[in-house]
N, C-alpha and C positions, 0 to 999 in steps of 0.2 A: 279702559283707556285713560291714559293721564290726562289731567283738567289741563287748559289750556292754558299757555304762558302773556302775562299783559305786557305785552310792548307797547310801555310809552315814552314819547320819540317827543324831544321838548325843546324845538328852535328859537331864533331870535339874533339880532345883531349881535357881534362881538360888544363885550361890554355889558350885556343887558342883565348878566349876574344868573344864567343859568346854573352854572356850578353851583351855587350855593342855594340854589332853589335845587335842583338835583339832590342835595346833599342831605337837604329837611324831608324831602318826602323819603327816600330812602330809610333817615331813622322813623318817619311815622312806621312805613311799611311795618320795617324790623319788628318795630315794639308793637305790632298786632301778628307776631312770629312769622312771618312770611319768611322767604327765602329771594332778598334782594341782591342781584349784579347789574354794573352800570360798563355801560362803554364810550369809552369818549373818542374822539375823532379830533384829526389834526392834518396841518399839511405838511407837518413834518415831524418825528422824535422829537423825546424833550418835554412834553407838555407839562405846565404847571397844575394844571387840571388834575392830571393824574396821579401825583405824587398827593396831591392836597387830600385826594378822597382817599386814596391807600392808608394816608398817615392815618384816615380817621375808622379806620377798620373795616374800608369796604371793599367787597371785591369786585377791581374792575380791569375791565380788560381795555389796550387801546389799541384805537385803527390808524396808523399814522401812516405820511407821503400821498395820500389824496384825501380825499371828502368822500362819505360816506355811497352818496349817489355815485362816483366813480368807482368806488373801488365795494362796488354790491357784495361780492362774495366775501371781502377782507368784514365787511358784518357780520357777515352770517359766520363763517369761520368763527369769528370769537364768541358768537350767541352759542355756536358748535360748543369750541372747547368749556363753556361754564359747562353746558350739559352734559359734557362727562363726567365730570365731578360731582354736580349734584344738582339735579334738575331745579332751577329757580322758576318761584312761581311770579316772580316780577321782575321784566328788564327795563332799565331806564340810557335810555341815549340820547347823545347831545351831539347832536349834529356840528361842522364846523358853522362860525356865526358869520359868515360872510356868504353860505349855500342858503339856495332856493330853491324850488323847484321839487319839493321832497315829496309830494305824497303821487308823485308821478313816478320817481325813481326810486323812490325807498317804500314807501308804503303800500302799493297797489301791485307791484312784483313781490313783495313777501306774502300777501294776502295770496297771488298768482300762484305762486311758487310752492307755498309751504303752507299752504292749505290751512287747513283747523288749528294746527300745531299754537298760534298763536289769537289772542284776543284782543285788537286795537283801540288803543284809548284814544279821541280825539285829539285832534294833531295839535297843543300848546304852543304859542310862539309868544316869547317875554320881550314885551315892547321896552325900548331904552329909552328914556324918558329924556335925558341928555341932547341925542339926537333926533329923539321922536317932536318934541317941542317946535325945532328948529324946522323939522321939513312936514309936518303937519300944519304948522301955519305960515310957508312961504317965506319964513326969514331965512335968507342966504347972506347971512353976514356969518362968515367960518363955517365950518364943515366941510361936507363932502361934496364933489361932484354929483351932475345931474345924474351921471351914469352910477353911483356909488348908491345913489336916492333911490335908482329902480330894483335895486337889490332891498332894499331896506323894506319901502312897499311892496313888493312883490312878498315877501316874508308875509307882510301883514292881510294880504289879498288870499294867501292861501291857508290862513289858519282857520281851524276849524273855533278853536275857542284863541283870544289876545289878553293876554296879562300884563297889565299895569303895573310894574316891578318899581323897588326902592321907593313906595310912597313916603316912608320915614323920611327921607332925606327931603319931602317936595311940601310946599305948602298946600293948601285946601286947593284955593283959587287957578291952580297948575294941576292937578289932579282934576281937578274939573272941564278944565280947556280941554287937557288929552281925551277925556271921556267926550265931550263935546264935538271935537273934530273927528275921534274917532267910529261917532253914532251917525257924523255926517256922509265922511268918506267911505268908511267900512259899514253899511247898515247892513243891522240881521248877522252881526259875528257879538257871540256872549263874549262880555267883557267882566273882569275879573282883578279888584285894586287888590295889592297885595304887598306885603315886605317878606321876600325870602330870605332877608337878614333877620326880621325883628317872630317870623312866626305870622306876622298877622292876615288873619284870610286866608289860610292855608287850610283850614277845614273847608272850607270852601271849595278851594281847587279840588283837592281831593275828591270831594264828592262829585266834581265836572267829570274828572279823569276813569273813575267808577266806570264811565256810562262806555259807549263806543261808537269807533268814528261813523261819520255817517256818509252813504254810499255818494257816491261821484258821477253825475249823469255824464258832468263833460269836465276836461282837464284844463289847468290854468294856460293862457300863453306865455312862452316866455321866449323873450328875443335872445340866445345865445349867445351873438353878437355883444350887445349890451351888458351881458352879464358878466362876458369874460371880458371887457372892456373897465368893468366895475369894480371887478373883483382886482385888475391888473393893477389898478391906481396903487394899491397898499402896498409897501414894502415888509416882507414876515421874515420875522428873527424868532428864531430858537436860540438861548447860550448856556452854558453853566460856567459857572466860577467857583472858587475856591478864596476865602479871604481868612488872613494868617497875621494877628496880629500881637501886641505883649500883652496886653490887658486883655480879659474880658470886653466882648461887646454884644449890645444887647440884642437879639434878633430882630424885634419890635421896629427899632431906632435905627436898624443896619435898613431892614425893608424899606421904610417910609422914608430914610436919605434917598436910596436909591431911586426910586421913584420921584421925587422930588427933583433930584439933579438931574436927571432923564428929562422931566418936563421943563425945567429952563431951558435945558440944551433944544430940546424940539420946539418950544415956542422964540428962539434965536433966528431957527431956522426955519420960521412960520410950517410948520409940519404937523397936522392933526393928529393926533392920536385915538384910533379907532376902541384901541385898548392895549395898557401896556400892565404886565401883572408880575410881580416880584415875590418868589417864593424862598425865603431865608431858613435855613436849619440847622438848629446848632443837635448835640450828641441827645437832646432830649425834649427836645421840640421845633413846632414850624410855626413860622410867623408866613403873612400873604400880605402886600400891599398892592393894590388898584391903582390905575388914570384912566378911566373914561372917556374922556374928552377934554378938549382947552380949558372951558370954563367951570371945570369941577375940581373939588379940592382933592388933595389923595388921600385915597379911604385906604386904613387896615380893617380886613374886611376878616382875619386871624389873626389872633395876637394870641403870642406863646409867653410872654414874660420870664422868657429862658432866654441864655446866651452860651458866649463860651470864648476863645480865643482861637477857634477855627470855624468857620462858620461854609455852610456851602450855599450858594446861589442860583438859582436857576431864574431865565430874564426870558418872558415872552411878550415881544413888543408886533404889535398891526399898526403901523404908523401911514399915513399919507407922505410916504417920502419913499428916492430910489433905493432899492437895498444896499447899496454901497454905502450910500451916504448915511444913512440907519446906522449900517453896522460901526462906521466908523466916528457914529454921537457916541453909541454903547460901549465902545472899546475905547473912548475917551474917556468919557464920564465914570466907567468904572474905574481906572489908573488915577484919576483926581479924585474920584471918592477914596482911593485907599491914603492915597496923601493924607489928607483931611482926617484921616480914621488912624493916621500912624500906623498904618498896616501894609502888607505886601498882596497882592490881589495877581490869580493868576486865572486868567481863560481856560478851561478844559476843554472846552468847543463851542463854535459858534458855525452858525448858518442862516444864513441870508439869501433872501431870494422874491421874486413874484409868482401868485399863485399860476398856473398852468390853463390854459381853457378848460371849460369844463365839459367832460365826456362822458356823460352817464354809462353806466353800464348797460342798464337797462330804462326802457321810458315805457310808460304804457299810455297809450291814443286816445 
């Protein structure tokens, strides 16, 4: 009988830099030969996520047009198709960063369902540090609604182990508070400081994720209502473009404009950004540029130091704004950024929208 496959399932608000913690364990995995596939999830085509990890040699499948908990079988289906190919001994998935509710609709039905077949690592959720600050200690000056906050905690209510993500970017004394309020309001969940940019504490994690989840006497509640009320608030953008110009330009510099113009236009129109992520590729490399949040600077979080005179784009914005209005900062700001860049800039597709209520597929009691 084949040993059993590790599904580990690694949530967390949009923004909280799972992709890129995803993206370090999967080379550890590798380099101790294993056989790694990732699946990533979205609520529509398009993901940046997914092109980013492909670029980087890994194989991943993705579940797009719901969230994971809704569309149960579109998981199992792509866990399906790796197994044809070639049985991997480690799946890693990222759930969409604005679901909750996961080890009720994803976790405890795979376990139901498919028996032995798989070996569950505790359920990781990567705290954003950005927004975690703000609603950890009561400051509601920007951010999210009350209803946007029950999502966020509710994330952190059902993680079996909480990661303390991007410490590089935070000082001691802020790494300390999070740990502090985190020991207050979450007691008895392992906490874990780490940079899935910089590597650091990643042996650590690793040896957490080793272990497995641990069983469930009773399941978390979660107001539905609330949820889909939460989730509604954010306007979601999928785009790709196309920029065409005389000169060389540099991937790096194309990313972090666009990003940058994006975020004036949304702080114009006082509009939060949950997460907006910019993935540039010229014929021989990808650049990625991040926003966060208001009060964060934009991170290139890839840098290709390649360019070229046709460059392609791909723009995923969760903004606190209606998707009309979204779409129509994005498809501004790109036509001025190409001004600016003396280039011609064309839309290949864009889609806007709010996410859906959420309707698991399966819940278990």
């Amino acid at each position: 009988m084949a040993s059993p496959i590790r599904f580990i399932m690694v949530g967390g608000f949009l923004g909280a830099g799972k992709t890129t913690l995803i993206s370090q364990l999967a080379k550890r995995f590798l380099a101790e030969g294993k056989h790694v596939c990732v699946v990533t999830n979205d609520q529509a085509a398009g993901l940046v996520d997914t092109e980013l990890l492909r670029s980087q040699g890994l194989e991943v499948n993705e579940v797009a047009g719901s969230c994971f908990c809704c569309n149960f079988h579109g998981l199992t289906d792509a866990i399906e198709a790796f197994d044809k190919q070639q049985r991997p001994d480690v799946i890693l998935a990222e759930p969409v960063g604005s679901c909750t509710d996961l080890i009720a609709t994803i976790a405890l039905p795979m376990m139901e369902r498919l028996g032995e077949k798989f070996v569950h690592s505790p359920f990781a959720v990567v705290l954003k540090p950005s927004h975690g600050l703000k609603i950890l200690t009561g400051d509601r000056k920007g951010g999210f609604s009350e209803k946007a906050e029950y999502i966020f905690r509710k994330q952190l209510e059902e993680a079996e182990l909480i990661l303390i993500n991007r410490i590089d970017e935070l000082p001691r004394e802020k790494v300390e508070l999070l740990q502090a309020k985190l020991a207050e309001q979450y007691p008895d969940r392992p906490v874990i400081c780490l940079s899935a940019k910089t590597g650091e504490n990643l042996d650590q994690l690793q040896a957490a994720l080793a272990g497995t989840a641990s069983p469930r006497a009773s399941r978390m509640e979660v107001d539905y209502d609330v949820y889909a009320d939460g989730e509604a608030e954010l306007g979601w953008l999928n785009a790709t473009a196309t920029l065409v110009a005389a000169v060389e330009k540099k991937c790096d510099q194309v990313a972090v404009h666009v990003v940058d113009s994006l975020r004036d236009r949304l702080l114009e129109l006082d509009a939060e950004p949950a997460h907006l992520k910019i993935l540039c590729t010229s014929q021989s490399g990808v650049s990625v540029a991040n926003l966060v949040s208001s009060d964060t600077p934009t991170s290139l979080s890839v840098s290709s130091e390649t360019g070229g005179k046709e460059l392609s784009l791909i723009v995923n914005a969760r903004v606190r704004l209606a998707p009309d209005a979204l779409q129509a900062a994005v498809e501004e700001t790109l036509k001025s950024l190409a001004v600016g860049l003396q280039a011609t800039v064309t839309i290949d597709s864009i889609e806007s929208f709010r996410p859906g209520r959420p309707e698991p597929t399966f819940r278990t009691e």
